[in-house]
N, C-alpha and C positions, 0 to 999 in steps of 0.2 A: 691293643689294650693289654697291659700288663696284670696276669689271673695268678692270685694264691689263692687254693683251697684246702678247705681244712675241714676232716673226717671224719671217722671212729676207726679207718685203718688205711693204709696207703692203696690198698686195694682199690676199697669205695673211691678215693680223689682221684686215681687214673679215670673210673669211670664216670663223674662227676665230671671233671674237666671236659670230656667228649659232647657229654650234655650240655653243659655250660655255652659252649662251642656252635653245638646247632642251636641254642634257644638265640641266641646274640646273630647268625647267619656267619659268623666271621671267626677265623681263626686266634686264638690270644696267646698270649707269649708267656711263658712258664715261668713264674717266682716262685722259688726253694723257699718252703718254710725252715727256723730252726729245728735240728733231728730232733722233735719227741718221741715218742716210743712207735714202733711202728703198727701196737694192738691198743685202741682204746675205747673207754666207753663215755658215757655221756656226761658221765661227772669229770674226767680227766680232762673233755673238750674245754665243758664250763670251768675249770680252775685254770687250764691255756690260755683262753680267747683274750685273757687281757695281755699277756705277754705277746702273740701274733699280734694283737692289733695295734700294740708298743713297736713292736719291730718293723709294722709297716709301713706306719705313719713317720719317724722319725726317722725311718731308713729311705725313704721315697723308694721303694721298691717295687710299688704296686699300686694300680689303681684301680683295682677292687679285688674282693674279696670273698669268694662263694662259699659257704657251710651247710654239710646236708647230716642229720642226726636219725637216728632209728625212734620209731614210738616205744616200739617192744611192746607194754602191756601199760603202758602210761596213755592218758586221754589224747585221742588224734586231733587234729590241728582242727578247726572251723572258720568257713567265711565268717560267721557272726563275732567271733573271736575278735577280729580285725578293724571292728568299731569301737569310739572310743569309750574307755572304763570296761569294756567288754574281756577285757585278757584274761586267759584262764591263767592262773600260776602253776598250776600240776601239769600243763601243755607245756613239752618240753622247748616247741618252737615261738611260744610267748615267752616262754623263760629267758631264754636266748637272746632274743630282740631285744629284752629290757637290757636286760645285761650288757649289750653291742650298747645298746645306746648312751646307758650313763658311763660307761668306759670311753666312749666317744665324747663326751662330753666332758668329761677333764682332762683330755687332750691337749696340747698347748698348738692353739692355730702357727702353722708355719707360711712364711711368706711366702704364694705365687703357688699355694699347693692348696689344693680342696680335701675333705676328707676321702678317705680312701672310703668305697660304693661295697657297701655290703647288699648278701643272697643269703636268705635261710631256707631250706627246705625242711622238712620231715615226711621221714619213710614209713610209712605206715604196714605192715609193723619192723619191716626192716627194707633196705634198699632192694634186697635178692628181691622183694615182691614187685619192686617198678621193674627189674630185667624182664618179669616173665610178660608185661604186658604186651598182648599180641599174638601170645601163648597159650594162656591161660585165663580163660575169661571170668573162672570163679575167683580170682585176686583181685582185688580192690579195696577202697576205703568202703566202701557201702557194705561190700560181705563183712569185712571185718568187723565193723561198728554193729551188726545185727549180730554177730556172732558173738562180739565182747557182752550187749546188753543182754544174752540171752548164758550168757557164761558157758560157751559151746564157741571154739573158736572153730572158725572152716580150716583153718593149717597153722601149722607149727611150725616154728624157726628151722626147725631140720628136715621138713617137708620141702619146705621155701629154697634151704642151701642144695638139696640134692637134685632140684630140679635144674636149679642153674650150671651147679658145677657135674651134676652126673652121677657122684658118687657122695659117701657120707665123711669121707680122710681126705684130704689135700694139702696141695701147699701154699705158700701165701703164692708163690709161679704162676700156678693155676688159676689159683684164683684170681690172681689179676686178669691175667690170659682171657678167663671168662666173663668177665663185668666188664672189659672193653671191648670184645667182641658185641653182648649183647646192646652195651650203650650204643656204639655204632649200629644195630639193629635199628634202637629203638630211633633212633637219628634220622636215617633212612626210609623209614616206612610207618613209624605210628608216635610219634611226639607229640602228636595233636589230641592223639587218641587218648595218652597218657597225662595229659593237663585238663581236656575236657570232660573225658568220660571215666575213667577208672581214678585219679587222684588229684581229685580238682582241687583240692583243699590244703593237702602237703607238699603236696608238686606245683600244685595251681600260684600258691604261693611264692616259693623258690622261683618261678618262671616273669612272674610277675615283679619282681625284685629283678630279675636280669634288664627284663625292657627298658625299664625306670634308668639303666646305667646310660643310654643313647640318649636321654632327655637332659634339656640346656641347666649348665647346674643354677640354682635358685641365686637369685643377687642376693 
C-alpha cells in the first residue's frame, strides 16, 4: 500500500508512519507530500488538506492517506461524536473529517481508481502524550478531560515534550530520533494498550480508520 501522511510537523509523520504500519500488520510504501513547511499547526493542516488530497487523487500517488492533529486545549474527540448529526464542530478531528469529506466529494471520479482511504487521528493534548504510553500511566484522555473540566490540567505541553525528548531545547534531529524510537515502542509492546485503554477515542479512532483500508471497497 501506497501511505502519505500529513502532520503538524515532519517529526510527528515519521512517527505516525511507524504506527500507521503496525495498526495495518504490514509495511507501506512512502509518498512524498508537496514541501509545506516543515512546522505547522492546525489551522495550516486545515488550509493544505485540499491541496494534498488534489495532489493525490489526480496524481495516483497513493492509496491512502493518514492525518494525525493535536487537541491542545480544544474539546477531545468522543465515541458519541461519531453518530450521526452528533459532530462536535470545536472537535478539531470532526472538523477535519467534514472537511476530507466535501473535498472528496468534488473530486472528479478517475477511471479504474477508488478514492484515495483516509485516517484521522487526534492527540490528546498532543501526540508527545501517546509516546509516553507505557510510561506514564497518568497520561491519557480520561486524566486530561477530568483535568480540562476541572480547569486543573494534570501536564503541560512542556511537561509532555521533556519527557519524551529528555530535555526542554532540541532539534527537529532529535526529535524525530525520538518519536520513532518511541512509536516503535509503542508498536512492540503496548498498541493495544494505547487504543484500548489510555486513547480509545483519538487513537481509537485513527486506528479504526486504518482497519476500514483492508475492507472490499463499496460497489
Amino acid at each position: 500500500m501506497k501511505l502519505a501522511v500529513y502532520s503538524e510537523s515532519s517529526a510527528d509523520e515519521a512517527a505516525v508512519r511507524i504506527l500507521v504500519d503496525g495498526i495495518l500488520g504490514e509495511k507501506t510504501e512512502v509518498v512524498k507530500l508537496p514541501n509545506f513547511e516543515t512546522k505547522r499547526g492546525f489551522g495550516s493542516v486545515l488550509t493544505n488538506i485540499s491541496a494534498v488530497l488534489q495532489e493525490l487523487h489526480y496524481g495516483f500517488e497513493a492509496d491512502a492517506l493518514a492525518v494525525i492533529l493535536d487537541s491542545d486545549r480544544t474539546p477531545i474527540h468522543r465515541k458519541a461524536h461519531d453518530e450521526p448529526g452528533q459532530a462536535d464542530p470545536k472537535c478539531r478531528l470532526c472538523c477535519l473529517r467534514e472537511t476530507v469529506k466535501d473535498i472528496q466529494g468534488q473530486l472528479t471520479p478517475m477511471p479504474n481508481r477508488q478514492p484515495v482511504k483516509t485516517a484521522i487521528g487526534l492527540a490528546v493534548p498532543q501526540i508527545e502524550a501517546w509516546l509516553l504510553c507505557g510510561k506514564d500511566r497518568g497520561v491519557g484522555e480520561a486524566s486530561w478531560l477530568v483535568g480540562s473540566k476541572s480547569r486543573k490540567p494534570p501536564y503541560t505541553s512542556g511537561s509532555l515534550k521533556k519527557a519524551v525528548y529528555g530535555k526542554e531545547r532540541y532539534s527537529l534531529a532529535e526529535e524525530t530520533r525520538c518519536m520513532v524510537a518511541e512509536a516503535e515502542r509503542l508498536v512492540d509492546r503496548c498498541l493495544l494498550d494505547l487504543e484500548q485503554h489510555w486513547f480509545p477515542d483519538g487513537f481509537g479512532a485513527f486506528a479504526q480508520d486504518i482497519r476500514r483500508w483492508k475492507e472490499p471497497p463499496s460497489a
